[in-house]
C-alpha positions as CSV (number, residue, x, y, z in Angstrom):
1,X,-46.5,-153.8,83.4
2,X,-45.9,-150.3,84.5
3,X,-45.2,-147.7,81.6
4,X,-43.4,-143.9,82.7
5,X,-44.7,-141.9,79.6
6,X,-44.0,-138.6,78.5
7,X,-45.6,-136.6,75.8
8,X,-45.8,-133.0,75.1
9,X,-45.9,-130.7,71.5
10,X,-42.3,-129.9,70.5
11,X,-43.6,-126.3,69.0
12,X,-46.2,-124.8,70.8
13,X,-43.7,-122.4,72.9
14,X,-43.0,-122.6,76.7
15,X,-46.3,-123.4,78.4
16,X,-47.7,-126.8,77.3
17,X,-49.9,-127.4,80.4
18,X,-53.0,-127.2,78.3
19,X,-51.9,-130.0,76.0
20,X,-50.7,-132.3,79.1
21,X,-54.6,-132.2,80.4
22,X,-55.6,-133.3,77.3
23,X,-53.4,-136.0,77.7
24,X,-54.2,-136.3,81.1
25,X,-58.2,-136.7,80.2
26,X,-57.2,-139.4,77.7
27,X,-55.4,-141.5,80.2
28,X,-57.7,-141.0,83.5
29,X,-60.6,-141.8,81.3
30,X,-58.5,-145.3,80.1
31,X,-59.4,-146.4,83.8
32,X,-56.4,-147.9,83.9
33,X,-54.1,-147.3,87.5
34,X,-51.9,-144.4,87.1
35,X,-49.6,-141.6,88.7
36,X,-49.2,-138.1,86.9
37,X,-45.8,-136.5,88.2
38,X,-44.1,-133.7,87.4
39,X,-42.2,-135.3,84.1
40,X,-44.7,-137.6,83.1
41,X,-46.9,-139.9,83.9
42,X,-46.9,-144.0,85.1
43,X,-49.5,-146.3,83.9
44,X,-50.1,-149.7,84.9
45,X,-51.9,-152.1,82.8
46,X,-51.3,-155.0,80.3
47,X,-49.4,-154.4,76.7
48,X,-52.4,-154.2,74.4
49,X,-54.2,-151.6,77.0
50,X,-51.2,-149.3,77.9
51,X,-50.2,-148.8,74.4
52,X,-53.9,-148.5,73.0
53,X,-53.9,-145.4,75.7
54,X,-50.5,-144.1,74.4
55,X,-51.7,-144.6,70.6
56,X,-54.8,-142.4,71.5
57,X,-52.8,-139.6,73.4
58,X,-50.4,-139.3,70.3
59,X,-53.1,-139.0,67.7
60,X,-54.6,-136.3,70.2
61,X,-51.6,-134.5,70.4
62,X,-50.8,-134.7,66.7
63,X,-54.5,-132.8,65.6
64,X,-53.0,-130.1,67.9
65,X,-49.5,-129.9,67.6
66,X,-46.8,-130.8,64.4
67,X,-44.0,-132.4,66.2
68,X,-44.1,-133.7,69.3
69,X,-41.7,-135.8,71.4
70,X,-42.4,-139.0,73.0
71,X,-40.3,-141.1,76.0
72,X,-41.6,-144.4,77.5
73,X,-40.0,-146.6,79.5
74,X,-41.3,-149.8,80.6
75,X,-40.7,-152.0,83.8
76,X,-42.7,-155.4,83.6
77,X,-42.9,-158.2,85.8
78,X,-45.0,-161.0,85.6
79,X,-47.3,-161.9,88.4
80,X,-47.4,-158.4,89.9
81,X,-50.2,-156.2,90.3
82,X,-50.9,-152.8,91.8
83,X,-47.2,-152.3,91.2
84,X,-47.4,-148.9,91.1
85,X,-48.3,-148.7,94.6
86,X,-46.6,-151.3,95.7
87,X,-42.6,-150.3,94.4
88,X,-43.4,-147.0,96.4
89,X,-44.5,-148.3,99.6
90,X,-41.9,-151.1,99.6
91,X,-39.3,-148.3,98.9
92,X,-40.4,-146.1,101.6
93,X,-41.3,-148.9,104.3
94,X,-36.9,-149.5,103.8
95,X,-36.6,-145.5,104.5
96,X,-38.0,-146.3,107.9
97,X,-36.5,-149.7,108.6
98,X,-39.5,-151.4,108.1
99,X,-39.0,-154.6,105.6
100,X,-42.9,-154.6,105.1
């Protein structure tokens, strides 16, 4: 399953870039495949793993911050892997009217 999360500290002003590595740290350090981006960031792995990385980037955030907002959405699919990669690619390869 692939998992666009968002997390950031509701009250800790305009600059939250140094709560977002935390979060970032948390997440690379899951080894589980994933994509930062501007607005979030995607996370590929199975239920139990994905949200055991979530759980830990909450309780992170919550030593730091006291309210914080939280988005996920999830896409799954069974049987696919590297789907992160692979929805990109597919989408692109159409741009250039390849159907690889």
């Amino acid at each position: 399953m692939i998992v666009d999360f968002t997390i950031y500290p509701t009250d800790a002003g305009e600059s939250v870039s140094a709560y977002v590595a935390e979060v970032f740290r948390i997440i690379e350090a899951s080894g589980l495949s994933c994509e930062h981006h501007a607005m979030g960031t995607n996370i590929e792995g199975d239920w139990d793993e994905v949200m055991a990385v979530i759980k830990a980037c909450r309780e992170r955030m919550l030593e730091r911050a006291n309210r914080i907002s939280i988005s996920i959405r999830i896409d799954e699919r069974k049987g696919v892997s590297d789907g992160i990669k692979k929805k990109v690619s597919s989408a692109k390869a159409k741009m250039t009217g390849s159907n690889t």
